[in-house]
N, C-alpha and C positions, 0 to 999 in steps of 0.2 A: 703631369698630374701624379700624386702623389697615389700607391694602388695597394701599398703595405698592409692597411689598417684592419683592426681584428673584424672590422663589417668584411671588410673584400676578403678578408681567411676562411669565414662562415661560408660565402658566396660561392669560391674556388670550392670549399670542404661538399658544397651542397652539390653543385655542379659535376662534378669528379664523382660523386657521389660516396664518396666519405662517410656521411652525416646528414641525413634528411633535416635541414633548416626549414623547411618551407612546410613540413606535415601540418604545421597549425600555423593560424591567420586572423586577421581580420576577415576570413572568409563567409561571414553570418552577414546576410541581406540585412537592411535598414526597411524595407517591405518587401513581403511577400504576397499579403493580399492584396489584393485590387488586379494580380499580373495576370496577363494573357494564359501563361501556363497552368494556373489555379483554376481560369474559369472551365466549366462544363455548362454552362449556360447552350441554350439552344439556339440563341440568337446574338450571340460571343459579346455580352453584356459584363464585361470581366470588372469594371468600378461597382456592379450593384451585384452581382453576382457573390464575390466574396468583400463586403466590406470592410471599415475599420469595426464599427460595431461586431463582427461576427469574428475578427482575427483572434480575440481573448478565450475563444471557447471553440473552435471550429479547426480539426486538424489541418496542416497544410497535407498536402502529397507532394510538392517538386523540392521542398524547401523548408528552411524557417525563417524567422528574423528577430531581433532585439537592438537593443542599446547598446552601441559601445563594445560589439559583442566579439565573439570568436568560435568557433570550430577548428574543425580537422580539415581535408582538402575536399572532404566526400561529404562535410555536414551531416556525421554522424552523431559526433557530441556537440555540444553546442552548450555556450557560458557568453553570460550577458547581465547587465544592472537593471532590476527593476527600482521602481519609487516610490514613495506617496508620499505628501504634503499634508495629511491630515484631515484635509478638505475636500480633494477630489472626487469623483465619483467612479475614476475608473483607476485601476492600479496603474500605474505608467511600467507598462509592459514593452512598450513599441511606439515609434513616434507620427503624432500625429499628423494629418494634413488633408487637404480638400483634392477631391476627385475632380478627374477633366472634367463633369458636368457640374458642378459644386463653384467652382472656382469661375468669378468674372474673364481669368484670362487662362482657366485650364488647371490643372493639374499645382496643388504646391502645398511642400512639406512648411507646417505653420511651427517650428521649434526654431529655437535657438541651440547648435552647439554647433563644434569648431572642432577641426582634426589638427592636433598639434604639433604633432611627431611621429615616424616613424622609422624606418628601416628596412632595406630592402627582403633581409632575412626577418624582418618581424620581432627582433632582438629586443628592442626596443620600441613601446607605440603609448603615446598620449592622447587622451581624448577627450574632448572640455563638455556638460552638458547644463544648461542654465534654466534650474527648476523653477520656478515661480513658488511661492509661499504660500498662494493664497488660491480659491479653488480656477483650476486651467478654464478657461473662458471657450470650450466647446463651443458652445451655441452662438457666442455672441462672430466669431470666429467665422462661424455658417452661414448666420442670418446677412451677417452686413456683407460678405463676399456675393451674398443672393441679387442682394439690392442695388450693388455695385453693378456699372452699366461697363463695356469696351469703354469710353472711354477717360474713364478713373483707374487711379492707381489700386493693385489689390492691396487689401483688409490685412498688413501684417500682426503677427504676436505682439510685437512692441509699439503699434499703433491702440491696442486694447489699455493701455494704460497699466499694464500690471507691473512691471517694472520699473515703473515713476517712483517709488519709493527704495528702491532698490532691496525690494521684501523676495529677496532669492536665493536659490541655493546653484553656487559652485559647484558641479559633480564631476570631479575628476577621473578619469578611469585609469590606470598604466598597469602595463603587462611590461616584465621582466622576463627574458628566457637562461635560466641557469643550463638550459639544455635542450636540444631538442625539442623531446618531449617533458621538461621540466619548468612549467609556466608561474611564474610570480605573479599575484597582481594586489593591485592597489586602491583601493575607492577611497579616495577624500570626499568628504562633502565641508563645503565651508557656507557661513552663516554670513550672507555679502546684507540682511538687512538690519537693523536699526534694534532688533527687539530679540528673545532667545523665540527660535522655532524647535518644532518636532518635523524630525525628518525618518521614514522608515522607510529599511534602506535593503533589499533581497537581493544578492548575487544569485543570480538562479543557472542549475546545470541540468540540462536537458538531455532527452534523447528523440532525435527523428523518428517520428513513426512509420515503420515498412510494416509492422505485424498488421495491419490492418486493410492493409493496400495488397501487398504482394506475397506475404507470407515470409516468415524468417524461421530456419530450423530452431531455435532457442529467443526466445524473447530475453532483448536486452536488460537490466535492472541496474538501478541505485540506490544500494542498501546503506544504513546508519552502519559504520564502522567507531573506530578511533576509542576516545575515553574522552571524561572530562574535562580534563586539562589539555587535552590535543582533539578535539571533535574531529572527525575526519565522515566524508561518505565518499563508500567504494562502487568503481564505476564498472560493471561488465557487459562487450558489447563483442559482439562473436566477429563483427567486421576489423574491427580498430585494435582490441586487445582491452587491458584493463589499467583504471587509470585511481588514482585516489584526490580528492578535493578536500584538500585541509585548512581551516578556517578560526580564526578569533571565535574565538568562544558567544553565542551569539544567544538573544532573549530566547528563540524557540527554534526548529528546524524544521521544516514544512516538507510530506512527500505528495506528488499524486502520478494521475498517469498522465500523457501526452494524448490525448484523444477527444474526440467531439461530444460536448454536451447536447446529446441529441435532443434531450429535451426542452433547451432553450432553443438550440436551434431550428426542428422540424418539430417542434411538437411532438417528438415520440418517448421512449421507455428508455433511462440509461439502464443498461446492467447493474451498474455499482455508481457509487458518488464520486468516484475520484476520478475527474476530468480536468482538463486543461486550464479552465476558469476558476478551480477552487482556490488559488491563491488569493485571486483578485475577492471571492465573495467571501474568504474569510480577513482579509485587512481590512474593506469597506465595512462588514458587521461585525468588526471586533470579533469574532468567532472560530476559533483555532481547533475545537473540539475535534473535527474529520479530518483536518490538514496533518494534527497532530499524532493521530490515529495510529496510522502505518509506522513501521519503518526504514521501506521501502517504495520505489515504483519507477516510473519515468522519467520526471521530473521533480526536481527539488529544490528547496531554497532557505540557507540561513537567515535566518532573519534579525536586524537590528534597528533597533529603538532608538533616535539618537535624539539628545536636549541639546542645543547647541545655541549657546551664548553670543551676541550681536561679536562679529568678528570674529568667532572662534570655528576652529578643522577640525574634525578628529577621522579618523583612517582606520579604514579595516582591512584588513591582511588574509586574504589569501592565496593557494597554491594548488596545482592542479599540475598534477605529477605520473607517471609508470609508474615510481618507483615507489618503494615502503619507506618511509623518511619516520626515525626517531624523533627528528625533532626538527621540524618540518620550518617554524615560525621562530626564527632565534635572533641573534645579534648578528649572525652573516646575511639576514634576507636584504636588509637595507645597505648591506655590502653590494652585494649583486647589483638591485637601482642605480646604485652611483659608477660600478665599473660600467654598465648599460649606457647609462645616459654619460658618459666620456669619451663613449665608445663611439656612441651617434654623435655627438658632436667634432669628434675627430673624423669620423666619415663624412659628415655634413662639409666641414671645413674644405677635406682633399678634393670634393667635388661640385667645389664654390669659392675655390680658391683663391680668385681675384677679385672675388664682388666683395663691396663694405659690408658693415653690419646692418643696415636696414635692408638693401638688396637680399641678404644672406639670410634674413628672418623670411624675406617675402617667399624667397626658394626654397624656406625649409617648410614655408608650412604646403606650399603647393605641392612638395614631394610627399608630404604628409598627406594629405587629401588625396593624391594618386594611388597613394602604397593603400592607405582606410581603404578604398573601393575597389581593391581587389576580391572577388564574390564567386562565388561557390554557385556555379549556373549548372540548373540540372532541368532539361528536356528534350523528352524523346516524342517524336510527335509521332507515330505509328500505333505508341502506347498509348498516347493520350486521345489518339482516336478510339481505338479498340477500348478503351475502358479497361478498369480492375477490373478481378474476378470478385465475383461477387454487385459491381454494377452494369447499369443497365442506361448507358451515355445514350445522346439525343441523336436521332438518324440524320440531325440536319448536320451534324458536325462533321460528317462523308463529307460535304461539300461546303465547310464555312473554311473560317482564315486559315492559311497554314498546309490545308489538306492535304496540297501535291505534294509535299515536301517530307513524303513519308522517313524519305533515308537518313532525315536529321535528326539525329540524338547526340547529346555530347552531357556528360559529366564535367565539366574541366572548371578554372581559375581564370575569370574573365574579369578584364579591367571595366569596370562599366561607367558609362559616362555619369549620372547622378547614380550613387546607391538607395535613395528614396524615389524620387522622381521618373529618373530612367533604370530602375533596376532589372535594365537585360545591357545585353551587346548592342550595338550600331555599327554596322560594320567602319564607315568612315569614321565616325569621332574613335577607332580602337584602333585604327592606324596615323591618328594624329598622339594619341598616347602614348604609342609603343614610341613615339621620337622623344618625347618629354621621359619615359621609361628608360630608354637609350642612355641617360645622363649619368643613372645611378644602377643599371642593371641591365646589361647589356645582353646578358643569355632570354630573360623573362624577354624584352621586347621583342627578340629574335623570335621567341615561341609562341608567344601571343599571334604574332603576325602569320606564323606558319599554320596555324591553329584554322585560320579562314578559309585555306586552301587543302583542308586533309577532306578524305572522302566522305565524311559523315557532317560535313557543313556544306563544303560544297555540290551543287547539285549535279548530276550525270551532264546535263550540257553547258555545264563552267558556270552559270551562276552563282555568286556569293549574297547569301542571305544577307537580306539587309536590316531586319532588327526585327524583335518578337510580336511589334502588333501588326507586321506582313513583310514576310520575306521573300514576297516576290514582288517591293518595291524595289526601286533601283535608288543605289546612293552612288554618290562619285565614286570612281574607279581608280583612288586614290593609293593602293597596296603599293604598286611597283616605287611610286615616290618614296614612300614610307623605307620601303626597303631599303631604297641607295644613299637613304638619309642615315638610317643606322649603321647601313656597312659603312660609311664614309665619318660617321660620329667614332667607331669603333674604333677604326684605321688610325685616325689623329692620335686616341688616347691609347691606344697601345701597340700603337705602331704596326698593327697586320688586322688588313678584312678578310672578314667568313666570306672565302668565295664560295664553302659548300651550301652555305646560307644561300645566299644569290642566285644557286644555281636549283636549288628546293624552290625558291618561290619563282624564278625564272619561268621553269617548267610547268608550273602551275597555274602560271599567270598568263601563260601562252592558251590554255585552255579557256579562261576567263574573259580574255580577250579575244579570240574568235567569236563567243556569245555573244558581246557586243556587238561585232561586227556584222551578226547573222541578224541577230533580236532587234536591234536598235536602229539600224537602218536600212526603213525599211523604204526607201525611194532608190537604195545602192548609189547615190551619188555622193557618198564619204561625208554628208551632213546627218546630224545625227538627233535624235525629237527624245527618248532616255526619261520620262516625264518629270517628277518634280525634283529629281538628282539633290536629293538632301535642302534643297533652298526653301521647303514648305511654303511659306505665302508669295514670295517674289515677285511671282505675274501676276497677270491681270484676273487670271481664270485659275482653276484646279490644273496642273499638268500632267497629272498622273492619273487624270481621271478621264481621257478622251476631253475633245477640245469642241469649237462650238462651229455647227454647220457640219460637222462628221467631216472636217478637215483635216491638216498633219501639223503640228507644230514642229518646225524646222529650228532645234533651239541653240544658239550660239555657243551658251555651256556644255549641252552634249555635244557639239562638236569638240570646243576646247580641252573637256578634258579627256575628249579621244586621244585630240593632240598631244596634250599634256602624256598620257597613258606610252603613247607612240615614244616619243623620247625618252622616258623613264626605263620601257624596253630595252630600246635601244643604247640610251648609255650603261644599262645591268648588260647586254651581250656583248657590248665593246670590250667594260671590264674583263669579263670573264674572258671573253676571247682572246687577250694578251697573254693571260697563262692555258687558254688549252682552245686551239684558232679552228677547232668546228663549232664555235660560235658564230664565226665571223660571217655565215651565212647569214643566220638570224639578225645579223646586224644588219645585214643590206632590206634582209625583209621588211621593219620595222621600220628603215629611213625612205622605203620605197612607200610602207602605208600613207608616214609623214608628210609627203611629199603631196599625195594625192588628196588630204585630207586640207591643208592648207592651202592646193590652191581652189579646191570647191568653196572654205568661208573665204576666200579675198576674189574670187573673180568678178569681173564688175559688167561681164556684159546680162544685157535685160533678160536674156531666157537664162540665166546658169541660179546658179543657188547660194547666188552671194547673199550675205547679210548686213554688207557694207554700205554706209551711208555716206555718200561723199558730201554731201553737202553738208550737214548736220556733222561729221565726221565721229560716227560712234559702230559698233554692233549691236543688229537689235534681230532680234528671233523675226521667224516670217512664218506665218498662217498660210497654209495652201488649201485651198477649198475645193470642193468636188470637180468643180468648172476650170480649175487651174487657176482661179484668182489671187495674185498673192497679197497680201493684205500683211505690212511691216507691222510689228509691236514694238512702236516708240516708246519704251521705259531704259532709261537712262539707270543700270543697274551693275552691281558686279558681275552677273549673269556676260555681259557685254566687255566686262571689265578681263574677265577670265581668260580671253587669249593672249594675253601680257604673257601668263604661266606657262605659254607651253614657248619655251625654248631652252636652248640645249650648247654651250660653248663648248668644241670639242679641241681637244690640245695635238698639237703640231706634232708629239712626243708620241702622241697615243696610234692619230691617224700613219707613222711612220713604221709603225707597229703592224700594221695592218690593209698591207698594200692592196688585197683582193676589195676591200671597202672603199682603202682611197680610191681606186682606179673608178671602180663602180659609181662614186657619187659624181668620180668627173663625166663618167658617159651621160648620167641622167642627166647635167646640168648642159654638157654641150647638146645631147638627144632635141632636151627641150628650147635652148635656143635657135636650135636649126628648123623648129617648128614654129616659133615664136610663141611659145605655150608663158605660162606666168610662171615667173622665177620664183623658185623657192629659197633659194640659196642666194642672196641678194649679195652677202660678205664673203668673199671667197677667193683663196689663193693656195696653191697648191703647198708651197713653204711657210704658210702660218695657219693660226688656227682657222676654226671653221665657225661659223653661228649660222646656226637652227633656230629659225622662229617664225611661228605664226605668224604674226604680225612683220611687216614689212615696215623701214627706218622711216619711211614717211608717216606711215599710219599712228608707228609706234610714236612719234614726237604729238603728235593729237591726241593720242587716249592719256599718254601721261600726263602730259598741260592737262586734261581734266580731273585724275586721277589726283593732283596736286590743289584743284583749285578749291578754296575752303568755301566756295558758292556752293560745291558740289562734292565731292567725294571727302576732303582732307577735314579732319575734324580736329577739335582739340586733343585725344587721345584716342586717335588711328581712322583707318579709314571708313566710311560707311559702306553699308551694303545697297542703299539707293540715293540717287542724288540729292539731295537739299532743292532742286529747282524743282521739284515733285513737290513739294510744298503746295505750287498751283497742281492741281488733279489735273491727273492724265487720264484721258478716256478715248477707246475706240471703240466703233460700232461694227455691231458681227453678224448679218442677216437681220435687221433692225432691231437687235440688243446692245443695251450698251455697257459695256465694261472697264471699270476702272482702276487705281492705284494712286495711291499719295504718300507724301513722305511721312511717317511715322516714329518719334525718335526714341520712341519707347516700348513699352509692351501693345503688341496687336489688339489692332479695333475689329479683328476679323474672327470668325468662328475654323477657318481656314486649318485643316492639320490639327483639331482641338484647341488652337489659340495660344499656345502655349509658348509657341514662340514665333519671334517677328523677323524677317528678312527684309524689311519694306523703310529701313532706315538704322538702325541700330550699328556698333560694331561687334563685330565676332572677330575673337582671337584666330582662328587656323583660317579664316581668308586673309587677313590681314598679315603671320606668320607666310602665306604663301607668295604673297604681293612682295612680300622683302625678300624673303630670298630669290625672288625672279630679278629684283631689282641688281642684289648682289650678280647673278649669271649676267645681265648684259652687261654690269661693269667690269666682272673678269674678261669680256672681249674689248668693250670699248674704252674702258680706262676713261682718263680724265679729260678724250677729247667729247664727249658726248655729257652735258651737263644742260640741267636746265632749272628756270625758278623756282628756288622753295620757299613759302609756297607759288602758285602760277601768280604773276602779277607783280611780285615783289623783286629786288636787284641783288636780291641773295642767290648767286650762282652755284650751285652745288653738283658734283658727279653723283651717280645713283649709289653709291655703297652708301656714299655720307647721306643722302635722302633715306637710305634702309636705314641707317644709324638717325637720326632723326625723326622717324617713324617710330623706331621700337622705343626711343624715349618717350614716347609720346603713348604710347603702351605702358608702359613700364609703370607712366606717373598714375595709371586710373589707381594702383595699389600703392603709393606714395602719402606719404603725410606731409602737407605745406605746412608754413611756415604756423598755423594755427593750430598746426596737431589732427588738420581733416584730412581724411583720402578722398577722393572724385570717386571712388565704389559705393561706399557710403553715404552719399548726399542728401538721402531721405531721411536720414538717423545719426547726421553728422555729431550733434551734443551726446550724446548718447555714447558716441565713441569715440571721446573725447577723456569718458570714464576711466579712473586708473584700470577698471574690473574688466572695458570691453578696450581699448586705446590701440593694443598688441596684436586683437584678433581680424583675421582677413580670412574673407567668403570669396570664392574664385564662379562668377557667375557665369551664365549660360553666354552673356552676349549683355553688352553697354550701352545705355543711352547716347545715341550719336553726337549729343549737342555738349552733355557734360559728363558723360561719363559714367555713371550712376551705374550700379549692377540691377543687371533684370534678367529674368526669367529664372531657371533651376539655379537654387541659393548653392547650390555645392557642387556645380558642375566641372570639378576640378579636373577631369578627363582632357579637354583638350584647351580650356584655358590655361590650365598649366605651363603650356608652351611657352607663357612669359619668363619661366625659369629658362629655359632654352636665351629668348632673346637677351636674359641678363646675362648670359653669360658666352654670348657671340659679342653685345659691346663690350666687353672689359678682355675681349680674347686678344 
């Protein structure tokens, strides 16, 4: 792989620390109202507490957000597009979309725009937004999401009819970096309808409000500078330094402050008029008089008028700079664009090498959408108990969401799964990122990941917060994978892994995993209950919410991905242990938990705590009731599926390496034959490799044969997360309740988690990402004597790499154009994008309709669907 190019110079320059590349970003939230951190609510009502109505006028405190936007790393300054159509009622400030009570299936941003480019230095970044013409269809938008039941499709934008006539405006945004801190940018808007529209068009540059909150020795300002011919406003801000925004000469220049219209919003007194909303109330009433006024304040915004003829662009130019620039907008700024976008396209190229040109578009816009939702995350929860000075927070918020967790505060640059939808962290989907991350930025994924484990995230007894709306749910204990995935992505491309790395989250993960082992199992028989472990609807019942009868849910995933967790250890201390061998304990420790953990989910007598079904031949989680009744949960799910994941091929090379381990696994293994205990190590020879795995060769040829069969798991494009034979309703009765599950191939029919998203049929990328490369691990052991039908049924014999190769095309194709020009993402709006205007652009969604493919749930959830750039570029390796 090619590592020359002026992207990877920037990177080295940033990293060495050279040259701060990274001080500015895409790090400006796509929301900030509606989020956990904003609410002060007394009964942590964070969707009605700060609404969309109330975000135009209503200071943030953790944050801001806009369009298309950017800040500094700290979201001090902050630049972004606003709009207006002429017709709207509200300025297009921020983008729209329905609240988890609002929305038939939950929470969802109702815009169209598209992340088209970027870089990992931010050098270059493109960003598509598609305004409608005509006034934005709020209510109708509301009303019919109301009236929509579970089980209808949600009420999109392009279901409103507004873009039937193709009466819209292209908003293009691109930022240039001449430097650092020397920011180019670019707003096109184009006239995609039939007839000349008005389009008015405000780059707006702001300032975060701390004077109000926390006190600031000098209140920051942005004053009118420049001349006529060169407009310029100057930015002074006592944290960041001083900055200048120089701009095309524009109809008028708008200032005010960044601060709350109290009187629209409490009914009280402002001091003064110039509030956060005057932009918007002076474009809706034509009325510039107090905008005009100052010139000076908080915030501000050039403003342009634009008449724009059926097919015609025109482009406004500007720059946002340190420096004092003579001549800021000349004949070199469109120099810069084009060395940029050469620049990205030769980076893109080095690290997409071997994929064609549609593969290489799909990967670039997925790395685009990972780089866009990089965000500017700021909460301290100790603060936000105690309140600013000056208020007077609710006593019930001692004891609402969040409380314990006083010691978390973090400023930092979080990759977040949706920047509208989910705009916090998750801990799981940011360790499925940091692998997709790994591709084009190998230090940021290294830090991100280390980020989980520093002391002001994690909690005193190894806890890692599991994501803003309660971090003391538990998600997969997926870090240690994540790790040995980048060190081992790293290795290949440049030939040497970060053992310091390995040996940072090592140590930290040891801490982590103790809590589990304390918190989560709590019977001590190494099965493990972990409640709803990221898979939100999946069972029959809430898991995370106590189970029914004040029983224990004994659940096959929280075992597995102990399992899973156990070897991930274990193969990070082996690593490490061949260059410095007081690891090599730690290794035995980890293959010792292994051991015990796999044979409590496989042992088959009546009293132990198997989960195994011989007859039926699946794993299914087991209810234990007061009375010691165990009562199985027959759902046929990847829940069950999950023990495929935890194994481990360990090379003849490595274990020679490390005789205090080999010796060790032979004692356990002869120990436990002389007892006649359950063999863990079923493949095993002292002069060849080693295989670790949960599942045992018999078991393992049963779950695959289902795991393969397209009755049940294998789908057109990848695998489901519940079987297709759930089509017939499963139900079990729990102290004469009864509770259900059926297969669902789309968006949940359940209020379950907010609804928002389904586990109960659909596919998800990072299960499906995990399932192949397990696939890959048992074929590095068993090679091409262990093959079986693809799919179950058929005389197509295949070993499992070629089945993981098989799969990921089958992935690959949901973002594919057939022979008609449709992609399977697309299938509710196939004509539509078919369009020369939309034909190019791809949404990387939350999770697929299992039957065709269709994207459902978060429209931008390029965090951990991402990943398909990964698989395009494992088949073509």
């Amino acid at each position: 792989m090619t590592q020359n190019t002026k992207e990877n110079k920037r990177l080295e320059d940033h990293y060495s620390k050279k040259k701060d590349w990274l001080k500015w970003g895409p790090y400006l939230s796509e929301r900030q109202w509606g989020t956990v951190r904003e609410d002060y609510s007394p009964n942590g009502d964070a969707w009605n507490y700060l609404p969309h109505d109330h975000a135009r006028s209503r200071t943030y405190r953790w944050g801001e957000d806009g369009i298309a936007g950017i800040s500094d790393r700290y979201c001090n300054i902050c630049f972004s597009v606003a709009l207006w159509n002429g017709k709207d009622p509200i300025l297009k400030e921020r983008l729209f979309g329905l609240t988890g009570p609002q929305g038939n299936h939950g929470e969802d941003v109702k815009e169209l725009y598209y992340y088209l480019e970027n870089t990992p230095s931010h050098s270059y970044m493109k960003h598509l937004y598609k305004y409608p013409q005509n006034e934005f269809p709020y209510n109708k938008l509301v009303e019919e999401n109301r009236n929509r039941g579970k089980q209808e499709n949600e009420y999109e934008l392009l279901d409103t009819g507004i873009f039937d006539n193709n009466e819209y405006f292209d908003v293009h945004t691109e930022y240039a970096k001449a430097d650092g801190e020397d920011i180019l940018v670019k707003i096109s808007v184009s006239n995609r309808g039939p007839k000349t529209a008005k389009a008015v068009v405000l780059p707006t540059i702001w300032i975060r409000n701390f004077w109000s909150f926390t006190g600031m020795d000098k209140k920051p300002v942005i004053k009118k500078a420049g001349t006529k011919k060169s407009p310029c406003v100057a930015v002074d801000h006592e944290y960041v330094g001083k900055y200048n925004l120089y701009f095309d000469t524009p109809s008028r220049v708008l200032f005010t402050e960044n601060e709350t219209n109290m009187e629209r919003i409490y009914n009280g007194t402002n001091e003064h008029p110039f509030k956060k909303d005057l932009f918007h109330d002076a474009v809706i009433d034509n009325d510039f008089s107090l905008a005009e006024k100052n010139t000076e304040g908080t915030k501000c915004a050039p403003m342009y008028e634009l008449q724009l003829a059926a097919g015609e662009t025109k482009t406004i130019r500007l720059r946002l700079s340190s420096q004092d620039i003579d001549t800021p907008i000349d004949a070199s700024f469109d120099g810069v664009f084009e060395e940029r976008i050469a620049e990205s396209r030769s980076f893109l190229e080095s690290v997409t090498e071997k994929s064609n040109e549609e593969e290489r578009e799909i990967q670039k816009q997925a790395f685009a959408g990972l780089l866009w939702t990089k965000q500017y995350y700021n909460y301290e929860v100790e603060q936000w108990l105690e309140g600013d000075p000056g208020t007077n927070p609710s006593d019930q918020r001692w004891h609402g969401r969040n409380s314990s967790w006083t010691a978390f505060r973090n400023h930092d640059i979080l990759s977040m799964p949706d920047a509208w939808e989910y705009p916090w962290f998750a801990a799981w989907d940011s360790a499925f990122h940091c692998v997709t991350f790994s591709m084009v930025d190998h230090e940021f994924a290294k830090k991100q990941l280390l980020l989980f484990t520093k002391e002001w995230y994690m909690a005193a007894n190894g806890q890692i917060p599991a994501y803003e709306w309660n971090f003391s749910d538990v998600n997969p204990p997926v870090q240690a994978w994540a790790a040995i995935q980048i060190y081992q992505m790293e290795q290949r491309k440049t030939g040497k892994g970060d053992l310091n790395f390995l040996k940072r989250m090592f140590n930290k993960l040891a801490l982590n995993f103790t809590w589990w082992v304390n918190r989560e199992d709590s019977s001590s028989n190494n099965v493990f209950q972990g409640g709803f472990l990221g898979l939100d609807n999946i069972g029959v019942f809430d898991r995370s919410n106590g189970v029914p009868g004040g029983g224990i849910l004994e659940q096959v995933d929280g075992t597995s991905w102990m399992a899973l967790y156990c070897l991930n250890m274990l193969e990070i201390a082996l690593e490490i242990a061949q260059d410095d061998d007081t690891f090599e304990d730690m290794a035995i420790k980890y293959f010792g938990h292994f051991v015990f953990i796999a044979e409590a989910l496989n042992k088959i007598t009546e009293d132990s705590a198997s989960s195994w079904d011989e007859k039926e031949g699946f794993f299914y989680d087991k209810l234990i009731l007061p009375d010691n009744q165990k009562i199985p949960i027959k759902v046929r799910s990847i829940s069950g599926l999950l023990s495929l994941t935890a194994v481990l091929n360990i090379r003849k090379e490595c274990l020679d390496k490390l005789p205090r381990f080999k010796a060790s696994m032979q004692w356990y293994r002869t120990y436990r034959m002389e007892r006649q205990k359950y063999q863990v190590i079923e493949e095993f020879g002292l002069e060849n490799d080693v295989l670790l795995s949960l599942v045992p060769r018999k078991r393992l040829d049963i779950l695959i044969h289902s795991i393969l069969d397209e009755t049940e798991f294998l789908a057109k494009h990848g695998i489901r997360s519940l079987s297709k034979e759930h089509e017939n309703k499963y139900e079990v009765k729990i102290n004469g309740d009864t509770y259900s599950i059926e297969y669902e191939r789309a968006e949940s029919s359940t209020d379950l988690f907010g609804g928002n998203s389904n586990w109960r049929g659909p596919i998800w990328m990072p299960m499906n990402y995990l399932f192949i490369s397990t696939f890959k691990e048992y074929h590095n052991y068993f090679g091409d004597s262990l093959k079986y039908a693809y799919p179950t049924g058929s005389d197509n014999n295949l070993n499992l790499k070629d089945i993981a190769f098989e799969i990921s095309k089958r992935l690959i194709g949901i973002f594919q154009q057939d022979t008609d020009g449709h992609r399977p993402v697309n299938e509710l709006d196939k004509e539509k994008y078919t369009d020369k205007h939309f034909k190019d652009l791809i949404l990387f969604y939350e999770y697929f309709d299992g039957n065709n493919g269709r994207g459902v749930g978060a429209s931008h959830q390029t965090g951990w669907t991402a990943l398909v750039a990964n698989l395009i570029e494992e088949i073509n390796r």
